[in-house]
N, C-alpha and C positions, 0 to 999 in steps of 0.2 A: 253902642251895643249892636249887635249883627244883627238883630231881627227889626231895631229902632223902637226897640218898647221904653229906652230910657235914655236920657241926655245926663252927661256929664258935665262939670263944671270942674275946673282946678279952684284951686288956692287955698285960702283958709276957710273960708265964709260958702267953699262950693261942697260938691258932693251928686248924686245923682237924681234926677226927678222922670218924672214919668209922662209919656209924650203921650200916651190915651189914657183915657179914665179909664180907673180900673175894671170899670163891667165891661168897658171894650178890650179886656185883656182876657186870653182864654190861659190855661195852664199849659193845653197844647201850646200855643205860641212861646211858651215860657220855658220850656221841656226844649223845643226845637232852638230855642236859641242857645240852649248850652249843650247840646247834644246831637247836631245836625250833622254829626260827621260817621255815625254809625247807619248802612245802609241797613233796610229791612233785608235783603236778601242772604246778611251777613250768618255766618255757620257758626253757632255755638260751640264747635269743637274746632275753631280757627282753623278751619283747612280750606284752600283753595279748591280743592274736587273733591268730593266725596268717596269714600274708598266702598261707599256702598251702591246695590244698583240700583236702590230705591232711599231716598234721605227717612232716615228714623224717623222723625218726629214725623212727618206725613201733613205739612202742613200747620199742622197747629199752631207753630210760633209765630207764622203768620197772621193767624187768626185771632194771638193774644195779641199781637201789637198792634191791628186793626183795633177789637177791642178798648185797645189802652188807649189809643190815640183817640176815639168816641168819647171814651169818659174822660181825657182831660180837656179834649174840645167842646164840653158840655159843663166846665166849671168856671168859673170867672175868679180874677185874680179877688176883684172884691165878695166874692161868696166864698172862698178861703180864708182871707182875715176875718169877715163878718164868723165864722165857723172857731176859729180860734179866737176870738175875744171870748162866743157862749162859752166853750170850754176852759179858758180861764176864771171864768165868774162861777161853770159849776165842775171843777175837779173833782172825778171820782174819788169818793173817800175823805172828801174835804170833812164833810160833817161828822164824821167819826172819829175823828185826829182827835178831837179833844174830850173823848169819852174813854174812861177806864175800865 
């Protein structure tokens, strides 16, 4: 894998394992290794120069992708399974399903 968060194995009995524990995995890290080829400076209206004299958004998108990259550098891969295992134990509406 490109970012070396996971080894591969071939054959029958392989498949892939994980080269840091998972609290040493950020989501950031995880994000960037299947998505490292989109720059932040990139134009959401895919133009190479802007037809404008000043870019629309003013900024902003920058500022969310700052943002976004803070919040997934601040999650760990293991506080996302640990997060989806609570949420399979309490599905919203579970305890209703069987009331008429």
């Amino acid at each position: 894998m490109r970012e070396g968060l996971a080894h591969s194995e071939r054959g029958p009995k392989g498949g892939f394992t994980l080269t840091r524990q998972p609290e040493k995995i950020t989501l950031l890290h995880i994000y960037q290794a299947f998505d490292n080829n989109m720059e932040k400076t990139d134009c959401p209206m895919a133009r190479n120069k802007c037809p404008f004299e000043h870019c629309l958004f003013g900024g902003i998108l920058g500022e969310l992708e700052g943002r976004l990259d803070d919040f997934l550098g601040s999650q760990t891969l293991a506080s996302f399974v640990n997060r989806e295992e609570q949420g399979k134990e309490q599905s919203p509406g579970e305890e209703e399903q069987g009331k008429v």
